[in-house]
N, C-alpha and C positions, 0 to 999 in steps of 0.2 A: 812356074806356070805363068804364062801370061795373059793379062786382062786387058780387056777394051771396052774405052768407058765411054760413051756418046754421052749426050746431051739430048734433053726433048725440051718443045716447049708447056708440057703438059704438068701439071702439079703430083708430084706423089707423094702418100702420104698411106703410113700402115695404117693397116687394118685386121692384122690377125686377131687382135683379142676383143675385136669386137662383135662374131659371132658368138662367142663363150659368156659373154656379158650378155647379148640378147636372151642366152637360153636358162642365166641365172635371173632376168626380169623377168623371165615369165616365170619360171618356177615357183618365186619368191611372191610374185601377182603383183607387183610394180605398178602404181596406182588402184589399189583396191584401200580397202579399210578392214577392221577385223570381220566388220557381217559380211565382205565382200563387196559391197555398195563399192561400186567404179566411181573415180573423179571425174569432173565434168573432161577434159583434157586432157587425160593419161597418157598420151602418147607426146605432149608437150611436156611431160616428168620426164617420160622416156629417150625424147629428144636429146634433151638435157645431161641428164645421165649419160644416155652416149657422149655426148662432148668431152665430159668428166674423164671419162674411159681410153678417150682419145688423148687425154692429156691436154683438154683445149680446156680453158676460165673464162674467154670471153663469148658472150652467145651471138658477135657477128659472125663465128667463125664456121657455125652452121653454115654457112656458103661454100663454105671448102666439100662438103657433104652433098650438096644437092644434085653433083651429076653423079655421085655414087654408089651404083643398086644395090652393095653389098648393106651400106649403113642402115636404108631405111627396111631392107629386109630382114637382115639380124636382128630389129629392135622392133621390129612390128609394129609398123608407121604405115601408115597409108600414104603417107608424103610426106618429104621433107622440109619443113617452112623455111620460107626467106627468113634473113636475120632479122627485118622489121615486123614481120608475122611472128615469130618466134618472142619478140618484145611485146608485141601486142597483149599475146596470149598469156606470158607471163604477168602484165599488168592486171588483165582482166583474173586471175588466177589468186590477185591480192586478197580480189572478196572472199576466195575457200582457202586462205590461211590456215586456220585450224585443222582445217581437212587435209589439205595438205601434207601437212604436219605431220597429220593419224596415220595417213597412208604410208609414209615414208618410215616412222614407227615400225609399223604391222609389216612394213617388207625387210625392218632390220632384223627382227622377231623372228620372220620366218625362217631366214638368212641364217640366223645366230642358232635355231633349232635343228635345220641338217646340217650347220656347218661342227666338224668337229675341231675345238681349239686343243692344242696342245700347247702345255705349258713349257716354260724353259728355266732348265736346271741350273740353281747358282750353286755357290758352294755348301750355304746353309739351307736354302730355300728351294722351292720351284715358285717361278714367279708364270704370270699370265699377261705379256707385255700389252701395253695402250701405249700407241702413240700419237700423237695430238698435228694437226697441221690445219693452217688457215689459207688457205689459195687464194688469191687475189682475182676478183671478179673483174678489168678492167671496162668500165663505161666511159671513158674517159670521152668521148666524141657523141656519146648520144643526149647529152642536155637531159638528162634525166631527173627526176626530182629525188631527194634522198640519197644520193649516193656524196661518199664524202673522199676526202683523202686516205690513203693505205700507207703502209711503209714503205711501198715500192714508187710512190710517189706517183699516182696516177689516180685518179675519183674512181672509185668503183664501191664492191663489196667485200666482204668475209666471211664465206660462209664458212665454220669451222668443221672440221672433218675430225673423225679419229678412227684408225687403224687399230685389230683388236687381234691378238694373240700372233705369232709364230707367224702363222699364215697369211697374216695385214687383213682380214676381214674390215671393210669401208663400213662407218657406223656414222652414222649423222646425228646430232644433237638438237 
């Protein structure tokens, strides 16, 4: 068979699993708390998360997204924010720390309630695999306060992630 490959000057970049992820933030209520009570922001969680999904770490990269209608309608956005909105919001989002927190809890909770784990057979055991990973938040360019060096050698963050059974269920800590 032969193929013919052009060239565009247009950026692509997948997007299949990012309807699938939209309709697990909702399911799960992706910025809610256990009463329900929404965060002031929800859709700056949501933003977020999509990045994650996308397999992006840095939140400039919300730019690559903003002419794309599939991302902010998959994740139930009203708008895509620039990456210095997207910082903003974040900052401003320091004060509902704890709520934050709860929220992201209560959607693992959810998560971890229809999901079903299946365990994996050793030769004595059946084990329930975790696997642990830390992604490197790159800040490297925004003069940020708090953010420090990583192992990859760039100022950012760490948020640690861990992956839960068979199936990698994303569990945040």
């Amino acid at each position: 068979m032969d193929y013919i490959i052009d060239s565009t000057p247009e950026q692509l970049h997948s997007t299949g699993g990012i309807a699938l992820a939209g309709t697990i933030f909702e399911r799960i209520q992706l910025g809610t708390d256990e009463t329900g009570r929404t965060l002031k922001y929800p859709y700056i969680l949501r933003a977020l998360a999509g990045l994650f999904v996308q397999g992006r770490t840095r939140y400039e990269e919300i730019g690559l997204f903003r002419e794309d209608a599939l991302f902010p309608q998959s994740l139930g956005l009203p708008f895509v924010p620039a990456p210095e909105t997207l910082r903003l919001y974040l900052e401003q989002m320091i004060d509902q720390q704890n709520e934050v927190q709860q929220a992201v809890r209560c959607a693992n909770q959810r998560l971890l309630q229809r999901a079903p784990l299946r365990l994996v057979e050793g030769k004595a055991s059946r084990y329930l695999p975790l696997d642990i990973d830390t992604p490197v938040l790159d800040n490297s360019k925004s003069h940020k306060e708090g953010v420090s060096r990583t192992y990859q050698q760039v100022d950012g963050y760490h948020p640690i992630l861990s992956y839960l059974g068979a199936e990698g269920y994303i569990v945040t800590a």
